[in-house]
N, CA, C and O atoms as a GROMACS GRO file, in nm:
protein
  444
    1UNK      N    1   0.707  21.462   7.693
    1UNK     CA    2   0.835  21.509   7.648
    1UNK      C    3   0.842  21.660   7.666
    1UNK      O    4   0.749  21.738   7.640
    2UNK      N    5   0.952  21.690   7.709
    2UNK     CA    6   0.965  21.840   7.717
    2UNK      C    7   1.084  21.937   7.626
    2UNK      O    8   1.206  21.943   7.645
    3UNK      N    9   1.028  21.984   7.557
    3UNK     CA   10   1.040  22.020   7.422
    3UNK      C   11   1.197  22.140   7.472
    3UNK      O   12   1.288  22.152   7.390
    4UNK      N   13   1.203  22.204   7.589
    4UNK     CA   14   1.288  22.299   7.608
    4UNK      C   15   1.464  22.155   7.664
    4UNK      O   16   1.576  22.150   7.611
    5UNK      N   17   1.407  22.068   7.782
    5UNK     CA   18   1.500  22.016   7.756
    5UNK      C   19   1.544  21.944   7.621
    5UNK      O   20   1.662  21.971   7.597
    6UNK      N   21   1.489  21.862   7.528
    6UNK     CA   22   1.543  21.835   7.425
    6UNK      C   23   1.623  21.926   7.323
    6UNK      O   24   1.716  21.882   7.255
    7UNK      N   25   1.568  22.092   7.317
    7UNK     CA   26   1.636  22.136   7.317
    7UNK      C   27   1.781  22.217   7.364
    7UNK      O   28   1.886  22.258   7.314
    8UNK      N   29   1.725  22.211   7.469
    8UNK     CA   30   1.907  22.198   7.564
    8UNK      C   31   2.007  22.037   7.579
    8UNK      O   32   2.106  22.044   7.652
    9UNK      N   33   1.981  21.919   7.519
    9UNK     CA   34   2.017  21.847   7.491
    9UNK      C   35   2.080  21.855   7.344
    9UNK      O   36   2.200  21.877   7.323
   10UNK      N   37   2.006  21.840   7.269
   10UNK     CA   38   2.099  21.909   7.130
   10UNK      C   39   2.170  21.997   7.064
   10UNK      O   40   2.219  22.012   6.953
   11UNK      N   41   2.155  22.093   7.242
   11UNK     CA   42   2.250  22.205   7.160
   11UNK      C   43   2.421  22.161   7.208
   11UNK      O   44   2.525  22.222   7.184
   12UNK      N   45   2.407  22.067   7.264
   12UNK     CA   46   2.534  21.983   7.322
   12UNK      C   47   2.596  21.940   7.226
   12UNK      O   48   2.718  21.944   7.237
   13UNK      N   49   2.540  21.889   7.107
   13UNK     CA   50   2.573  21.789   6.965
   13UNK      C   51   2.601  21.891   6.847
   13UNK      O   52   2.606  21.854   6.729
   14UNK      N   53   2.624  22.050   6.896
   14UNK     CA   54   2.608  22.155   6.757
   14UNK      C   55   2.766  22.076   6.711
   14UNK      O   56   2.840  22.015   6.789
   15UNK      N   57   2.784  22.096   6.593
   15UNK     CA   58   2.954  22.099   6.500
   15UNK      C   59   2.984  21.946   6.547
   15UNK      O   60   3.101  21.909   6.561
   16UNK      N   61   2.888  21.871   6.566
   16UNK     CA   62   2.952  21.687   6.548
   16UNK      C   63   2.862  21.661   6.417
   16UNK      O   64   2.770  21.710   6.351
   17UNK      N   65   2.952  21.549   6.422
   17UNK     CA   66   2.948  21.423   6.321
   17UNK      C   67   2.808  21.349   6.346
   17UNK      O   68   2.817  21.240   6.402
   18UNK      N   69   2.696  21.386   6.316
   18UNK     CA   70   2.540  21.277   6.341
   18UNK      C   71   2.512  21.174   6.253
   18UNK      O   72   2.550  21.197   6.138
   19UNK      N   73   2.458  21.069   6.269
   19UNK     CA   74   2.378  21.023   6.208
   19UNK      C   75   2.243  20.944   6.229
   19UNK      O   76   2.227  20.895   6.341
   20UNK      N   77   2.155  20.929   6.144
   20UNK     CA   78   1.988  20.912   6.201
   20UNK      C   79   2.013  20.772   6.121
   20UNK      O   80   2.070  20.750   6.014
   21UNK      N   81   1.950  20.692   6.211
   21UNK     CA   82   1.886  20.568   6.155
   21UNK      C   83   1.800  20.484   6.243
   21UNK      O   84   1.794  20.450   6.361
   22UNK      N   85   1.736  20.464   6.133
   22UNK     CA   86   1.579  20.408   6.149
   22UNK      C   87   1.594  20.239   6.110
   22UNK      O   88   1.630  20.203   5.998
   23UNK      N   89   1.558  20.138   6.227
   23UNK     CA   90   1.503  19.971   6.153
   23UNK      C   91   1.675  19.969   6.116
   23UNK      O   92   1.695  19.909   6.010
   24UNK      N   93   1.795  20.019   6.179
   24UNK     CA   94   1.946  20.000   6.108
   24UNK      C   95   1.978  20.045   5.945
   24UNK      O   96   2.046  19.986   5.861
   25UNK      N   97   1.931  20.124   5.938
   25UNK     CA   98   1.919  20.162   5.766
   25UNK      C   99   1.966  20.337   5.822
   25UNK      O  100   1.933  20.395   5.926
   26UNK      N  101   2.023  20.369   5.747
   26UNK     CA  102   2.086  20.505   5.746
   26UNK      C  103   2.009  20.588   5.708
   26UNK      O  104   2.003  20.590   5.585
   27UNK      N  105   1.914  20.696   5.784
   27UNK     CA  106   1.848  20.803   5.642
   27UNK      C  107   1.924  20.920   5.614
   27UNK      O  108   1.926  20.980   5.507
   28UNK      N  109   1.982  20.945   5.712
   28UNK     CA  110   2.098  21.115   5.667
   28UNK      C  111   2.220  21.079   5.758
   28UNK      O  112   2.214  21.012   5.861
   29UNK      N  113   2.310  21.126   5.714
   29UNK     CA  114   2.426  21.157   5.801
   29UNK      C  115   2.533  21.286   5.797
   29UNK      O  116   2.563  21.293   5.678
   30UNK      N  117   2.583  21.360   5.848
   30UNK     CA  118   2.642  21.489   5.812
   30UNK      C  119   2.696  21.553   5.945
   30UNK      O  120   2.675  21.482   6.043
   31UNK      N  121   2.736  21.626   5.961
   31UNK     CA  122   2.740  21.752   6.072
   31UNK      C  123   2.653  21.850   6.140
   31UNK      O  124   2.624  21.955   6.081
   32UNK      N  125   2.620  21.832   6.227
   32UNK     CA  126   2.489  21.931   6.256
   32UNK      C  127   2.529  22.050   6.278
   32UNK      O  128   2.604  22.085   6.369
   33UNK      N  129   2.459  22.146   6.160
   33UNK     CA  130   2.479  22.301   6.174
   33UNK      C  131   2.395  22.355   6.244
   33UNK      O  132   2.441  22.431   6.330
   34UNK      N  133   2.252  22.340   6.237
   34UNK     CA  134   2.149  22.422   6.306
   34UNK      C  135   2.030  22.307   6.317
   34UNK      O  136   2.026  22.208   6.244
   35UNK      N  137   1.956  22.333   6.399
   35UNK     CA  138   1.836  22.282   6.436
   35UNK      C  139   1.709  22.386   6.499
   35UNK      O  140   1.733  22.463   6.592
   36UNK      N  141   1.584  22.376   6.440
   36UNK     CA  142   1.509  22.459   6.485
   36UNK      C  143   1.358  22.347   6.512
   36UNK      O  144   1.342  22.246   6.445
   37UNK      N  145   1.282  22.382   6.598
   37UNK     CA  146   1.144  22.278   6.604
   37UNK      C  147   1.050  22.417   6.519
   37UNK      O  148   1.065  22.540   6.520
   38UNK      N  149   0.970  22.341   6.464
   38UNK     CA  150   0.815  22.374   6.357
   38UNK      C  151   0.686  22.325   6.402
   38UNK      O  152   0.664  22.208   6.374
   39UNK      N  153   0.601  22.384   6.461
   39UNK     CA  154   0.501  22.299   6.491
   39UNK      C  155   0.527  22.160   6.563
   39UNK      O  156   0.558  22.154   6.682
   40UNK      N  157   0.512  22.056   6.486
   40UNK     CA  158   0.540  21.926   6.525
   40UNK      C  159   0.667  21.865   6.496
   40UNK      O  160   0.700  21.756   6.543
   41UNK      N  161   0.752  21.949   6.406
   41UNK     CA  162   0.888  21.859   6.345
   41UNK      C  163   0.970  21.930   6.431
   41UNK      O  164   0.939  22.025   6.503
   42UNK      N  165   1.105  21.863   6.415
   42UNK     CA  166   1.214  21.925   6.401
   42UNK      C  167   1.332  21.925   6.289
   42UNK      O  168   1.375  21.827   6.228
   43UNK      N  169   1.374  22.061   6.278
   43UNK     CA  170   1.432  22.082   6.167
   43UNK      C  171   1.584  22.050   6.163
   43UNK      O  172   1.637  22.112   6.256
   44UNK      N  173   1.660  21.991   6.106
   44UNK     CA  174   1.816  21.984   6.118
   44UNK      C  175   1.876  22.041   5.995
   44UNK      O  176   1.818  21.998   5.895
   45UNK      N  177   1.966  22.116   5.971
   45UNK     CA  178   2.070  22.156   5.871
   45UNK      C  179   2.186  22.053   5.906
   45UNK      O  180   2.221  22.040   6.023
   46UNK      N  181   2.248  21.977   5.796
   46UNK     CA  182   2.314  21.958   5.812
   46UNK      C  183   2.444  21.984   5.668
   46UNK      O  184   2.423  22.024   5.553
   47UNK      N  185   2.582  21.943   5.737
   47UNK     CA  186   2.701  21.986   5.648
   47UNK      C  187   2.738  21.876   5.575
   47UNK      O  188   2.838  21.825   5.624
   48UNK      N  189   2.700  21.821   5.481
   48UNK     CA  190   2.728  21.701   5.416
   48UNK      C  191   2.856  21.715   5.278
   48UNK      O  192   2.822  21.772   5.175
   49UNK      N  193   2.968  21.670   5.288
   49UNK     CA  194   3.074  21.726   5.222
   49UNK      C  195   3.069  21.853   5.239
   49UNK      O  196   3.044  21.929   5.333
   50UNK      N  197   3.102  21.864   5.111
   50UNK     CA  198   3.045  22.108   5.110
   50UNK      C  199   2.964  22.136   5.078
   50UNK      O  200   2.968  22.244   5.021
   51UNK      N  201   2.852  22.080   5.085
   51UNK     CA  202   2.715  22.124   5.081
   51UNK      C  203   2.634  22.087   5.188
   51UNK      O  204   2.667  21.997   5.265
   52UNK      N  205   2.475  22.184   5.202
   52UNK     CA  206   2.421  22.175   5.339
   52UNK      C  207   2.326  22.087   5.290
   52UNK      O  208   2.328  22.038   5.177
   53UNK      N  209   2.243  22.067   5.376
   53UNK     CA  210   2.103  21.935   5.377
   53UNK      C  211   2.061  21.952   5.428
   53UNK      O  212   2.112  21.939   5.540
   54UNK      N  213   1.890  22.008   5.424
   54UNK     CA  214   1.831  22.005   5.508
   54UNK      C  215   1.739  21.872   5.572
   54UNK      O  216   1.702  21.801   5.478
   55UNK      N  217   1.705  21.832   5.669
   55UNK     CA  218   1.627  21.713   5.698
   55UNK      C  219   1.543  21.733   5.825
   55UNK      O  220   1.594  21.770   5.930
   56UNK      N  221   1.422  21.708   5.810
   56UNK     CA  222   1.286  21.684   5.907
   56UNK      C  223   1.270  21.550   5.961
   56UNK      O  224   1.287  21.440   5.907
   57UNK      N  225   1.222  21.592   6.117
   57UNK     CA  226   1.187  21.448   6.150
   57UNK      C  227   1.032  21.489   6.220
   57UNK      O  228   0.985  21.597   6.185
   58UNK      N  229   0.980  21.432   6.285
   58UNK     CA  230   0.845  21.450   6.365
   58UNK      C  231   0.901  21.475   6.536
   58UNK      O  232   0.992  21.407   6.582
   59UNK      N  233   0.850  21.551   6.592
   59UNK     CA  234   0.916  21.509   6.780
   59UNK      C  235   0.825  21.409   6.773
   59UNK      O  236   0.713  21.385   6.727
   60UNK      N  237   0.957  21.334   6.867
   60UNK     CA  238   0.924  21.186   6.956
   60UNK      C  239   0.799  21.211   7.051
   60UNK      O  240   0.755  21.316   7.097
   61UNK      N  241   0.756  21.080   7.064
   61UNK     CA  242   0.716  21.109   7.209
   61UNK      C  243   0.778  21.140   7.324
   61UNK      O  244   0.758  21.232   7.403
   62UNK      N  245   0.846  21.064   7.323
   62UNK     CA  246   0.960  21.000   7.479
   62UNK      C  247   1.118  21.039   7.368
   62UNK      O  248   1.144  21.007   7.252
   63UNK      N  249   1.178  21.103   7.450
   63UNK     CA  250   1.344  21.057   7.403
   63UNK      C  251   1.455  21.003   7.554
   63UNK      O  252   1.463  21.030   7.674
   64UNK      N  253   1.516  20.929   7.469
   64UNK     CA  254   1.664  20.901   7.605
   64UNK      C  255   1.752  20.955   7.540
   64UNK      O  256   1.759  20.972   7.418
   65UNK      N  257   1.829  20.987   7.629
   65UNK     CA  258   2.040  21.010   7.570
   65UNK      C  259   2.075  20.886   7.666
   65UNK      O  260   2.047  20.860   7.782
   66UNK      N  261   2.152  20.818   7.563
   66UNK     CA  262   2.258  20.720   7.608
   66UNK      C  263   2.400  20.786   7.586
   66UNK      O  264   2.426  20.899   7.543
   67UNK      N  265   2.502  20.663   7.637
   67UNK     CA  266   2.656  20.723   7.584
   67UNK      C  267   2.655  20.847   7.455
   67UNK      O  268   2.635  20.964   7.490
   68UNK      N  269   2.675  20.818   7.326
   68UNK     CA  270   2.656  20.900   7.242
   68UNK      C  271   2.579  20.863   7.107
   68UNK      O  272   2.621  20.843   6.992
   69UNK      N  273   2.401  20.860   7.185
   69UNK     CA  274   2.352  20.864   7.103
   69UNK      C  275   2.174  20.891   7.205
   69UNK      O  276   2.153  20.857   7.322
   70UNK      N  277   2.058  20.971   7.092
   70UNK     CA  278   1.962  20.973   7.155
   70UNK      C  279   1.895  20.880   7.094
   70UNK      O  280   1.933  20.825   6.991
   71UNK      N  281   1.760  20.852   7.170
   71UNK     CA  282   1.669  20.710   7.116
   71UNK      C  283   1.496  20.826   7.085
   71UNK      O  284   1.398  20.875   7.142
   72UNK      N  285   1.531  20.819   7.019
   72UNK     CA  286   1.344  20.865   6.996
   72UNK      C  287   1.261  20.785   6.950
   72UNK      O  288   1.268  20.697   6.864
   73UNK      N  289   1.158  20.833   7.033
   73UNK     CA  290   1.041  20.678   7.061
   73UNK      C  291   0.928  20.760   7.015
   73UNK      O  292   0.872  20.856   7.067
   74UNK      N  293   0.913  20.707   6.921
   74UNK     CA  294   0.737  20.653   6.769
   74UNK      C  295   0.660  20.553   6.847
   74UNK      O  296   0.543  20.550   6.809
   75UNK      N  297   0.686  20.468   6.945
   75UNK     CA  298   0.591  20.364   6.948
   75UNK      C  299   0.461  20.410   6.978
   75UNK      O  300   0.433  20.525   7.012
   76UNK      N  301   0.363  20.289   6.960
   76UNK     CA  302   0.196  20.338   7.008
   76UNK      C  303   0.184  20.342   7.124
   76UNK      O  304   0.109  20.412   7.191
   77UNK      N  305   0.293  20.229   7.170
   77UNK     CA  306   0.268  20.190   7.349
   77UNK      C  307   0.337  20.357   7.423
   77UNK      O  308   0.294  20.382   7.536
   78UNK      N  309   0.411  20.436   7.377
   78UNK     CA  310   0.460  20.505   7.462
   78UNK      C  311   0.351  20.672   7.403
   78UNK      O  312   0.351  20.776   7.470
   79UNK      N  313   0.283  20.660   7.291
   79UNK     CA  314   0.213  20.727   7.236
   79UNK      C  315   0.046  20.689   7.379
   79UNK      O  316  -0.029  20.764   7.441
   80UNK      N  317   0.053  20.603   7.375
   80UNK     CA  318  -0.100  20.532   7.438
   80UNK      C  319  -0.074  20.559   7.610
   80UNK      O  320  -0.161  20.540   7.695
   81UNK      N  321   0.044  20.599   7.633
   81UNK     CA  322   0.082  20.598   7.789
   81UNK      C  323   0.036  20.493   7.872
   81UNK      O  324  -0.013  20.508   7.984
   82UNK      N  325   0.060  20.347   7.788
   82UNK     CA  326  -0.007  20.231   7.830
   82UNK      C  327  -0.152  20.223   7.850
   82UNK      O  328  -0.210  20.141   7.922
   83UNK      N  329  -0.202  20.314   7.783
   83UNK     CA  330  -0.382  20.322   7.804
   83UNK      C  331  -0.417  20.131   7.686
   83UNK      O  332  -0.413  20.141   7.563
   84UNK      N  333  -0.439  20.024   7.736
   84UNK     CA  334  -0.477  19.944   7.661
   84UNK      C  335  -0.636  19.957   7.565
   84UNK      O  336  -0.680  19.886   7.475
   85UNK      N  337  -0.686  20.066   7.625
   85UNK     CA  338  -0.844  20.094   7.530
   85UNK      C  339  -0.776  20.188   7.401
   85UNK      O  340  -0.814  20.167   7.286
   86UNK      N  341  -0.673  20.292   7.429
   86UNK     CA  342  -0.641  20.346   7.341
   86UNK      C  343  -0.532  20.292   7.236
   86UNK      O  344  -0.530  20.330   7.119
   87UNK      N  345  -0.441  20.196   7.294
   87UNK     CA  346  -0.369  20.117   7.183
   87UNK      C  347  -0.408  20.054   7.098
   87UNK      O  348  -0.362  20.065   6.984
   88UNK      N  349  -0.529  19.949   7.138
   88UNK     CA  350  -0.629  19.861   7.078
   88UNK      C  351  -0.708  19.972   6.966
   88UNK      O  352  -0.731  19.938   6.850
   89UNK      N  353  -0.742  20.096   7.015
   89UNK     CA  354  -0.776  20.181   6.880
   89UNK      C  355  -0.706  20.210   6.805
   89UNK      O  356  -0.738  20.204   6.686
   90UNK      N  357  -0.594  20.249   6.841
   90UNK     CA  358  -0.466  20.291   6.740
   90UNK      C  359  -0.451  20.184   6.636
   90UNK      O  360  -0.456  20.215   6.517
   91UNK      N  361  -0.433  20.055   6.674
   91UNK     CA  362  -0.385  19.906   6.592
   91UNK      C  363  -0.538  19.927   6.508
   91UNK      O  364  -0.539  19.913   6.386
   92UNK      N  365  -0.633  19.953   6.565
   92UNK     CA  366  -0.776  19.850   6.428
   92UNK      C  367  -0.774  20.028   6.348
   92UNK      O  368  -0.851  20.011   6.254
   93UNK      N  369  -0.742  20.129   6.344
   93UNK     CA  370  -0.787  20.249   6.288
   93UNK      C  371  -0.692  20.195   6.158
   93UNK      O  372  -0.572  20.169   6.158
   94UNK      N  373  -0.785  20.190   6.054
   94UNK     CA  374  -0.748  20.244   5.934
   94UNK      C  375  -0.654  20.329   5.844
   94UNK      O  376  -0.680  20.442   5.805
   95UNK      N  377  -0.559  20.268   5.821
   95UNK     CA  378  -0.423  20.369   5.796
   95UNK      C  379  -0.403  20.338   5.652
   95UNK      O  380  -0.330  20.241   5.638
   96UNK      N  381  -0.451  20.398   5.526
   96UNK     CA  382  -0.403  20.409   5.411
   96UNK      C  383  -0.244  20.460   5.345
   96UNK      O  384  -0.203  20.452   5.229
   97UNK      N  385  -0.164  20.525   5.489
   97UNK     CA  386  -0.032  20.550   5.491
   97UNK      C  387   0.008  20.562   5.605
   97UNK      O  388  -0.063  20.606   5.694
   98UNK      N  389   0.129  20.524   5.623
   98UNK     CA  390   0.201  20.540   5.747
   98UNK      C  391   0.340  20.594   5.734
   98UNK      O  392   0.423  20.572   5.646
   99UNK      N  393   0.348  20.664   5.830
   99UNK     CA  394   0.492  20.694   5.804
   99UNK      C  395   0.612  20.582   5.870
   99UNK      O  396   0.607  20.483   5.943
  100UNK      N  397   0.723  20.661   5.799
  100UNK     CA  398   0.835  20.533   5.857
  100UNK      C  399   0.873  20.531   5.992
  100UNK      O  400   0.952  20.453   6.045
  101UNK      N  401   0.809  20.625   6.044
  101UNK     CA  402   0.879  20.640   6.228
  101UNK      C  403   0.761  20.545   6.270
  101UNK      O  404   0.785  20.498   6.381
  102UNK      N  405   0.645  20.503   6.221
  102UNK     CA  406   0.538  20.491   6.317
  102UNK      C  407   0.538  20.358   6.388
  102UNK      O  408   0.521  20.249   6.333
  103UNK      N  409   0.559  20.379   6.505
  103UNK     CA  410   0.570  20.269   6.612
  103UNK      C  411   0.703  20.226   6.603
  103UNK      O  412   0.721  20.105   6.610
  104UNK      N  413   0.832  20.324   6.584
  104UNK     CA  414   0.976  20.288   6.585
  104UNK      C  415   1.065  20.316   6.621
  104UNK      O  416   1.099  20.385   6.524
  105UNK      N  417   1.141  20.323   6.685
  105UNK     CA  418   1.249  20.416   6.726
  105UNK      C  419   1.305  20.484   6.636
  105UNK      O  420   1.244  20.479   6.529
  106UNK      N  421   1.418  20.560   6.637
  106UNK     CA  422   1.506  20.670   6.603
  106UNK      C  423   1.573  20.656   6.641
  106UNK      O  424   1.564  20.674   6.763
  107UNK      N  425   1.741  20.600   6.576
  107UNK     CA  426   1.889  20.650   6.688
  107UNK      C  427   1.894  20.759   6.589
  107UNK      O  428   1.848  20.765   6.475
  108UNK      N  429   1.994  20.887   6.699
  108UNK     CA  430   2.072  20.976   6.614
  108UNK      C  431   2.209  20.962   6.695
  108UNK      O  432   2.233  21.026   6.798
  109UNK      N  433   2.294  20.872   6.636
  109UNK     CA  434   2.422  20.905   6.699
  109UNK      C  435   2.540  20.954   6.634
  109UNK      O  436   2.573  20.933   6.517
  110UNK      N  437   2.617  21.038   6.742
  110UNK     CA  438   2.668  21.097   6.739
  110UNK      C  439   2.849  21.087   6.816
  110UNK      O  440   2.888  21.018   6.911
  111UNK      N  441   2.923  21.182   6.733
  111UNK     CA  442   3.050  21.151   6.792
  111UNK      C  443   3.128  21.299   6.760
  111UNK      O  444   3.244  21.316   6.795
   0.00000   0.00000   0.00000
């Protein structure tokens, strides 16, 4: 993934209407004011009624833009770059927590 186009992709979406959902379940929705990347996340402000919100996600591995919406890809298989010795480690490693992206997509669509 290349971190400069994704950011020249989202700066396409500044002052719309977004929303993120994960498994069809809604986690934020609002207006996107600003976005900045941190290390590994990325950061979104958003305008929710008259107040702002801030919300974090992790960068994808892989992202697409479709019509109006992007797909960010959590999976292991696109994490493993189809390496089958390294997926097979990923699945037996020991995970006392997981997060909710792990091995899932991301829509954020937008209008």
């Amino acid at each position: 993934m290349n971190i400069v186009e994704l950011e020249d992709s989202l700066k396409k979406i500044f002052q719309k209407d977004i929303t993120f959902n994960l498994n069809g379940k809604t986690l934020k929705e609002g207006k996107l004011i600003l976005f900045s990347f941190k290390e590994f996340y990325l950061h979104f402000k958003l305008k929710v009624n008259d107040s702002y919100k801030n919300f974090e996600i992790p960068c994808p591995f892989e992202y697409s833009i479709e019509s109006s919406r992007f797909v960010f890809d959590y999976t292991n298989k696109t994490f493993s770059k189809n390496n089958k010795n390294l997926d097979f480690l990923i699945k037996v490693l020991k995970k006392n927590k997981t997060s909710k992206y792990y091995n899932n997509y991301l829509i954020i669509n937008f209008s």
